[in-house]
C-alpha positions in Angstrom: -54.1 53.0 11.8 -50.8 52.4 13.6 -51.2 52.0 17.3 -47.7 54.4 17.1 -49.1 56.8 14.2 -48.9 59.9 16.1 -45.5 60.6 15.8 -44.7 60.0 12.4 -45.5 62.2 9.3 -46.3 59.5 7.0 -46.3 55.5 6.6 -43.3 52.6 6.8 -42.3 51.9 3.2 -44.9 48.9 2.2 -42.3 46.0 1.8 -40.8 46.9 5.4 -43.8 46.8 7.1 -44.6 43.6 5.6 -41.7 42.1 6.4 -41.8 43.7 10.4 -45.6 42.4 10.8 -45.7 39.4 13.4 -48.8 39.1 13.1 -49.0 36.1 10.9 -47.5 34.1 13.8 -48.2 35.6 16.9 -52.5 35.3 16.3 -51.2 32.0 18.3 -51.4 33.8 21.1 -54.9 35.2 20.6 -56.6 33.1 23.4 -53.5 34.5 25.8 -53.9 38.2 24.9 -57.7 38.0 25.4 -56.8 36.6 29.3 -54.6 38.7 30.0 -56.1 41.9 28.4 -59.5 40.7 30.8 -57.0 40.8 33.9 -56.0 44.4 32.9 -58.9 45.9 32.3 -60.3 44.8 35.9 -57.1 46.3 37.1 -58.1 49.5 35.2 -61.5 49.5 36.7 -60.6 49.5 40.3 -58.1 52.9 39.7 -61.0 54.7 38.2 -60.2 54.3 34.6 -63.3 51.9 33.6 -66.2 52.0 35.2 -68.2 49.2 36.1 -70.3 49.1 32.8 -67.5 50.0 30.6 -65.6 46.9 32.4 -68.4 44.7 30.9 -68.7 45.8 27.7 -64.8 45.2 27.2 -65.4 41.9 28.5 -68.1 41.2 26.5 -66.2 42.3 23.3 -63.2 40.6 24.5 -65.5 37.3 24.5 -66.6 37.4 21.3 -63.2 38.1 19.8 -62.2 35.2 21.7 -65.0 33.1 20.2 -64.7 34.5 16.6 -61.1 34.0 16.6 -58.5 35.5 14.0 -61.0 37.2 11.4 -58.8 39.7 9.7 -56.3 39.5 6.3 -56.0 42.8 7.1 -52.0 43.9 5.9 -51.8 46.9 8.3 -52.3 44.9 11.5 -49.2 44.7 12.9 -49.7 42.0 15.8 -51.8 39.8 17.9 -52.1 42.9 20.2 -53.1 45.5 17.5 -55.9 42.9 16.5 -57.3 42.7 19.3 -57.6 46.0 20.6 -58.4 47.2 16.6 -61.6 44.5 16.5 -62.2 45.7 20.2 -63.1 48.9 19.0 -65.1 47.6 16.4 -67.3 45.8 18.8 -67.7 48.0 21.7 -67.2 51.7 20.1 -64.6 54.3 21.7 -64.4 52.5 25.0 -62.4 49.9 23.6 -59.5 52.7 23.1 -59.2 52.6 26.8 -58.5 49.2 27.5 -54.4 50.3 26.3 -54.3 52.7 29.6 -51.5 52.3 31.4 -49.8 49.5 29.9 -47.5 48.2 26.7 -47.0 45.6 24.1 -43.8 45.3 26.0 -44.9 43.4 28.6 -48.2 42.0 26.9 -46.0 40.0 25.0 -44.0 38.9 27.9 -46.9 37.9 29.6 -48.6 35.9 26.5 -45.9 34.3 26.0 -45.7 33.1 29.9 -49.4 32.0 29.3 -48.8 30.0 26.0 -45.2 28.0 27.2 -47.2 27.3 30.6 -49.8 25.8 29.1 -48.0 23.8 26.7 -45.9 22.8 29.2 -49.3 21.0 31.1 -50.4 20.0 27.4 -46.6 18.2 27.8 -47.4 16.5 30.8 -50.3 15.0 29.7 -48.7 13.6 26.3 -45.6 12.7 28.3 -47.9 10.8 31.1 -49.9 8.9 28.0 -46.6 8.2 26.2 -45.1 6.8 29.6 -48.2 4.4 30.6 -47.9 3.1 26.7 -44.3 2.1 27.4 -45.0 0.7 31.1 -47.8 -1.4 29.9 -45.2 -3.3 27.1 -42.9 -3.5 29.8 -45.7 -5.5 31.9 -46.8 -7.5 28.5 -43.4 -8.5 27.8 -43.0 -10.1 31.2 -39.5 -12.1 32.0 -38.9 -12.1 28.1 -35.0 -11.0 27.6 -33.0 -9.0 24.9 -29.1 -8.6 24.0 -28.1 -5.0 25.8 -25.7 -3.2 23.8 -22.5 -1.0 24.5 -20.8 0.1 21.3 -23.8 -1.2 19.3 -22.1 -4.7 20.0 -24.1 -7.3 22.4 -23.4 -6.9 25.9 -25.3 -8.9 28.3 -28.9 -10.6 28.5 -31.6 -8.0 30.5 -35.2 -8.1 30.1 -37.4 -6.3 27.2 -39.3 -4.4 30.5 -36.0 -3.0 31.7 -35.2 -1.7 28.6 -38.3 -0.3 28.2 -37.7 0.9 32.2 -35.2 2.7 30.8 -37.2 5.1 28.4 -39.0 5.3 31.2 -36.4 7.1 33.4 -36.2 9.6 30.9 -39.7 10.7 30.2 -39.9 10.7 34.0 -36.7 13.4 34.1 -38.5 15.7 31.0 -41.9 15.7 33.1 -39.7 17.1 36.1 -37.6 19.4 34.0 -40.7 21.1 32.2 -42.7 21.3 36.0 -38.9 23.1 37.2 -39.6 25.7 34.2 -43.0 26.3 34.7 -42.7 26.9 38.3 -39.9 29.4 37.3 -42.0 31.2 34.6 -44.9 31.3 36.7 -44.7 34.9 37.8 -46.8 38.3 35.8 -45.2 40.9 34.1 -48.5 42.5 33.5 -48.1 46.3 35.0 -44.6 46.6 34.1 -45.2 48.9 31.4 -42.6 49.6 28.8 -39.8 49.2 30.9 -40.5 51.4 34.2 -43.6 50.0 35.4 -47.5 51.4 34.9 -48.2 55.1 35.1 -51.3 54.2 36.8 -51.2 52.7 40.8 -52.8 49.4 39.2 -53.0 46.3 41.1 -50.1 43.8 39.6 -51.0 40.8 42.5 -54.6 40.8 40.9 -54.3 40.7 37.4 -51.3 38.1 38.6 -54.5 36.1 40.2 -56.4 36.3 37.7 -54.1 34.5 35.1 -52.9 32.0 37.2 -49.8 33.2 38.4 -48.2 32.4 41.6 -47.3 36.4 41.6 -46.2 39.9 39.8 -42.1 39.9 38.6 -40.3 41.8 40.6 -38.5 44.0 38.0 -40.3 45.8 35.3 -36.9 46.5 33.1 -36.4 42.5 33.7 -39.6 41.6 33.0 -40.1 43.3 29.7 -37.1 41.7 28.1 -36.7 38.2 30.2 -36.9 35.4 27.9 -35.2 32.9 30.0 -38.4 30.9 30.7 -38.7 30.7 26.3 -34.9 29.7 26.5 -35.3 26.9 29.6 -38.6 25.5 27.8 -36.7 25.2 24.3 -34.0 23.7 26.4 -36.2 21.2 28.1 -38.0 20.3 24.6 -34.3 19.8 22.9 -33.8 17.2 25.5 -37.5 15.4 25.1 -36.3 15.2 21.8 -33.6 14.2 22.1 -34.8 11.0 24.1 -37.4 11.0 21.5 -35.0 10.7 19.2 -33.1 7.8 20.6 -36.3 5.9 21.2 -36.6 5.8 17.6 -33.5 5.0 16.1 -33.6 2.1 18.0 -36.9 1.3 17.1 -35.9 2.0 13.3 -32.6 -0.6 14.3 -34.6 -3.1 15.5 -37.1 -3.4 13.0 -34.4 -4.2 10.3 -34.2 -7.8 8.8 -30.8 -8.0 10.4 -32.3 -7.3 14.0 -35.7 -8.5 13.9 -36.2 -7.7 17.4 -40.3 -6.0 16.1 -42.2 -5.4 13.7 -43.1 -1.8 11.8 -47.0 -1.0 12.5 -48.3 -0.2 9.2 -50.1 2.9 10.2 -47.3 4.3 11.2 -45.1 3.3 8.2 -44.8 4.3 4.6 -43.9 2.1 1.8 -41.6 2.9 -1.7 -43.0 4.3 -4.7 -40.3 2.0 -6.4 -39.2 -1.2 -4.1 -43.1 -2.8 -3.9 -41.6 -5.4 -1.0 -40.6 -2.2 1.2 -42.6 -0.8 4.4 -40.3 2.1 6.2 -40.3 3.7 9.5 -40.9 7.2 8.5 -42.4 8.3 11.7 -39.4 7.1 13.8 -37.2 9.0 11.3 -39.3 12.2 11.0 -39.0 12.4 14.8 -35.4 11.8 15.2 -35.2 14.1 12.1 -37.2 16.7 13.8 -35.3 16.9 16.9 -32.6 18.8 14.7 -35.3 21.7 14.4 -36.0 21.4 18.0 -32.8 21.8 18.8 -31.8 24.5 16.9 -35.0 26.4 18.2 -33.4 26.6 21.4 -29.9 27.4 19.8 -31.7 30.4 17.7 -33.3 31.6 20.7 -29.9 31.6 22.9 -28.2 33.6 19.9 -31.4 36.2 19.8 -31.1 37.1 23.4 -26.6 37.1 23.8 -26.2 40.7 23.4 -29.2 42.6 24.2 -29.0 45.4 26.2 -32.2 46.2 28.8 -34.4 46.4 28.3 -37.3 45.5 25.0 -35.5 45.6 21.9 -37.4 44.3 18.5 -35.3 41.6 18.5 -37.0 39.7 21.0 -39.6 39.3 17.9 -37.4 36.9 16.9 -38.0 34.8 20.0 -41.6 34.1 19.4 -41.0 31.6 16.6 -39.0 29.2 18.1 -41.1 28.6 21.0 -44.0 28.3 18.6 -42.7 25.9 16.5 -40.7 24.0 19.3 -44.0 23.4 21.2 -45.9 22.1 18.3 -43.1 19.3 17.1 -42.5 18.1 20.7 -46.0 17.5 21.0 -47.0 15.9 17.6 -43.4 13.4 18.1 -44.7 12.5 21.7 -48.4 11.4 20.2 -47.2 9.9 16.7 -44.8 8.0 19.4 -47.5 6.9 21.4 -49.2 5.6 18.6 -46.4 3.7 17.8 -45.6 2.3 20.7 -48.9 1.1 21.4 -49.1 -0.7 18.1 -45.8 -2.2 17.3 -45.3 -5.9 17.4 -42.3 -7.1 19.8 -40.5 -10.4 18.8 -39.9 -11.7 22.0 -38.4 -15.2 20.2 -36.3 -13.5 18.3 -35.0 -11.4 21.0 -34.7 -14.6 23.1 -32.2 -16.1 20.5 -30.0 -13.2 20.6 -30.2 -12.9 24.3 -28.8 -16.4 24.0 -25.9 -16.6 21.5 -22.7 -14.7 21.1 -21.3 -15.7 24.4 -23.6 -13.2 26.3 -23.1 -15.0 29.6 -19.5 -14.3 29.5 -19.5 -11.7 32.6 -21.9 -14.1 34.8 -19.9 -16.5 34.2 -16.9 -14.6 35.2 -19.2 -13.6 38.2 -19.2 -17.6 39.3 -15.8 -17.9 39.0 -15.2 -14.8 41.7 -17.4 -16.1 43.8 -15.2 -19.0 44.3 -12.4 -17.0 45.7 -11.0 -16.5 42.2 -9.6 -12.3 42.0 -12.3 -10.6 39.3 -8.9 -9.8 36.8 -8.1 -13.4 37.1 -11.7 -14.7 36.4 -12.0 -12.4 33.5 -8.9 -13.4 31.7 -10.1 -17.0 32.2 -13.7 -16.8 30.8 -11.9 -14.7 27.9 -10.1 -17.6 26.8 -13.3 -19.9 26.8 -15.4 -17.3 24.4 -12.0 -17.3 22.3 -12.0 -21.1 22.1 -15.9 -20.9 21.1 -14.6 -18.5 18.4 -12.8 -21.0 17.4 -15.6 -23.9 17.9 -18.1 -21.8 16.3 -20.1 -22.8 19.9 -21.6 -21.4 22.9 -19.7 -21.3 26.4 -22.9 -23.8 27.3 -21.5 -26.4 24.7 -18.4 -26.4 25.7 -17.0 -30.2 27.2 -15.1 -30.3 30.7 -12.1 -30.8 28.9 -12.0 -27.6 26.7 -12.8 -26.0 30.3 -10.4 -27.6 32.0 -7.6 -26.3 28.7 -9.1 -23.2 29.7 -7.9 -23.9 33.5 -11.5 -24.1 34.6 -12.5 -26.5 36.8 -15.8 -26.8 35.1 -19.0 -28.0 37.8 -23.0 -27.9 37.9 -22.7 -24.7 39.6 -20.6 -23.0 36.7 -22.8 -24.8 34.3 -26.3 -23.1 36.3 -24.8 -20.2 36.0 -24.3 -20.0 32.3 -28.4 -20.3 31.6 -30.4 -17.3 31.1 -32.1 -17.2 34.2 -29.2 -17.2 36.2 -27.4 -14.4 34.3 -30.3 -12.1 34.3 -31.3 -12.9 38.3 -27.0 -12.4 39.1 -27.9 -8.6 38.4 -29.8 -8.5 41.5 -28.7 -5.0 42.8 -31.1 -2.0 42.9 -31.6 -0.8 38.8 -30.1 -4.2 37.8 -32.1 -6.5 35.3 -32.9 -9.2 38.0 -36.7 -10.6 37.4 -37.4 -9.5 40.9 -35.7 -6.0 40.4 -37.9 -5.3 37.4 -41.2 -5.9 38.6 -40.1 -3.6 41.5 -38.9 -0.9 39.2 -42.3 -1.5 37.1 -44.1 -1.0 40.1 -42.7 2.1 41.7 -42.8 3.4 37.9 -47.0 2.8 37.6 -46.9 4.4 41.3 -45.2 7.5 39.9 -47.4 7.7 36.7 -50.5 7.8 39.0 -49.1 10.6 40.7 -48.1 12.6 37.5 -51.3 12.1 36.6 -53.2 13.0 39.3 -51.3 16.4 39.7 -52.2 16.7 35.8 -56.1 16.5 37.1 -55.4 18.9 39.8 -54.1 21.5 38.0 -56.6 21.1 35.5 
């Protein structure tokens, strides 16, 4: 029977009420509903409505549903909701039709769907903590090796395989703060907010908030009921993990190409071709960066769904559950399968020496010596330009170059220049806070292990 029967002569036409069932998707949120409807019902027993012994033979129900889980193929449930409370009734007899006093699917939805992004959101942390401590302990394994930087996907300058790992880093760092800045946000209860004018019963909303978790009750009860900001933030936030997710590997699929050679592909996290037999292909890096197009257009779809609503629950909001679902789910399988990955992929540190070294990459710290003689930085740049054009010409580095090509170049060339033109010198002459300097790095690398300890020891604390 319809939790809304009453007021209807007969039934929805059969293909509609397939088609308007949510049930299929929102049983996610089975482990949520049975929290929150336990936080009810002790609301319901201090007003009167449950007595003691009723109280714990809802709980006791609610328990069991919990631990049988989804057990119904039943077409004419309509939701996670309707399942519950239908099995409920099942279990504990006529008492079970109770446990709906006084409240709505309105804001049980809003409320299990608080629960579920909140606890994927910790789930987050911990992947995001685990995928961070992979990439700091390459960055303290590849030492003072050094890689070619790129702007324009041309070679820049020489900086060291930890910074640019450092630099992942900083972003997974920035999603862990973004996600804790929604949670915090989401962390109030709409439970007693009713349909859209709060409870019809004086029920206690700071305890069943206490009960779940919450920091407190929402303030509004026509807000409450249709606020999906806290889905919209959260598939924001995830857009943008994937998004870094999703540079992370298209530079890992760059790298690993003959032309780069900068790693190797771990084989179990590669595929190979059913027609090429000397092929092995990145297909998790691309399935992730793939993916992110999905996770971004969750958070679009979700954006669209709530434009024009007017206050307060409309059906649309249905629509809302999906994305969140599915957004959730991806982010958190990318952030392993790139963990994985990460821990088992093979760096070329010679190779990535030998581009480090060729192409004129110590063009700017050259330019760098040449200022700090007195020459004006315009001046200095013009000069070194010439050299790389005359080792164009040479086919040579600015290190083979004789006095007399400098001197054609009007460069007085001297040890110092020459010192400066090695790779030590040019990575150490970034020796600014965030620069690629040796000592720079191993700060950065430290503060960075200093920040994962903390992330993870608030992860055990909220735990």
């Amino acid at each position: 029977m319809k939790m809304w029967s009453g007021r209807f002569r007969g039934g929805p036409d059969p293909e509609f009420d397939a088609w308007q069932r949510s049930f299929p998707f929102d049983q996610r949120l089975l482990a949520q509903e049975i929290a929150a409807s336990k936080a009810h019902a002790s609301a319901l027993n201090t007003v009167g409505v449950l007595s003691k012994t009723e109280l714990e033979t809802i709980v006791r129900g609610l328990d069991q549903i919990g631990r049988e889980g989804v057990t119904s193929d039943d077409p004419s449930i309509e939701d996670v909701h309707h399942f519950v409370e239908s099995r409920l009734v099942e279990l504990a007899g006529e008492v079970g039709l109770k446990l709906h006093t006084g409240r709505s699917r309105n804001e049980q939805i809003a409320t299990d769907l608080r629960l579920y992004v909140r606890e994927h959101i910790d789930g987050l942390h911990t992947l995001l903590s685990d995928l961070i401590g992979v990439l700091l302990e390459r960055a303290k394994e590849a030492g003072d090796s050094a890689m070619p930087s790129y702007t324009h996907l041309q070679r820049a300058e020489p900086v060291l395989v930890a910074h640019w790992l450092l630099a992942y880093v900083e972003m997974f760092f920035r999603d862990v703060d973004r996600l804790a800045d929604c949670r915090a946000r989401l962390n109030r209860s709409p439970l007693g907010s009713g349909a859209i004018a709060g409870a019809i019963l004086p029920l206690d909303r700071s305890l069943m908030a206490g009960k779940l978790g919450f920091d407190g009750p929402t303030a509004n009860s026509m807000d409450a009921t249709s606020d999906r900001d806290f889905a919209i933030e959260f598939a924001q936030a995830l857009s943008l993990l994937a998004v870094h997710l999703s540079r992370w590997a298209e530079e890992m699929i760059l790298f690993s190409t003959t032309e780069y050679g900068f790693l190797a592909l771990p084989e179990q996290y590669s595929t190979g071709s059913s027609a090429m037999p000397q092929k092995k292909n990145p297909d998790s890096c691309e399935l992730i960066r793939g993916k992110t197009a999905r996770v971004i257009a969750n958070a679009t779809a979700l954006l669209i769904a709530a434009k024009g609503l007017p206050l307060a629950y409309n059906k649309d909001l249905q629509e809302t559950q999906q994305p969140v679902f599915d957004g959730a789910e991806q982010c958190s399988a990318m952030l392993k399968i790139a963990a994985g990955f990460m821990s088992a992929v093979t760096l070329n540190f010679d190779r990535m020496r030998a581009a480090a070294t060729t192409g004129s990459m110590n063009a700017m710290a050259a330019a760098g010596h040449l200022v700090k003689t007195g020459l004006p930085f315009r001046t200095a740049h013009e000069l070194i330009g010439r050299a790389v054009q005359l080792c164009i010409e040479q086919g040579c580095e600015l290190d083979d170059l004789s006095p007399e090509q400098w001197k054609r170049c009007d460069i007085d060339f001297t040890p110092e220049l020459r010192a400066s033109l090695r790779l030590e010198s040019v990575l150490a002459c970034h020796d600014v806070e965030g620069g690629t300097a040796p000592k720079r790095v191993k700060q950065a690398l430290a503060l960075a292990l200093e920040r994962l300890a903390a992330l993870k020891g608030a992860a055990h604390v909220g735990a």
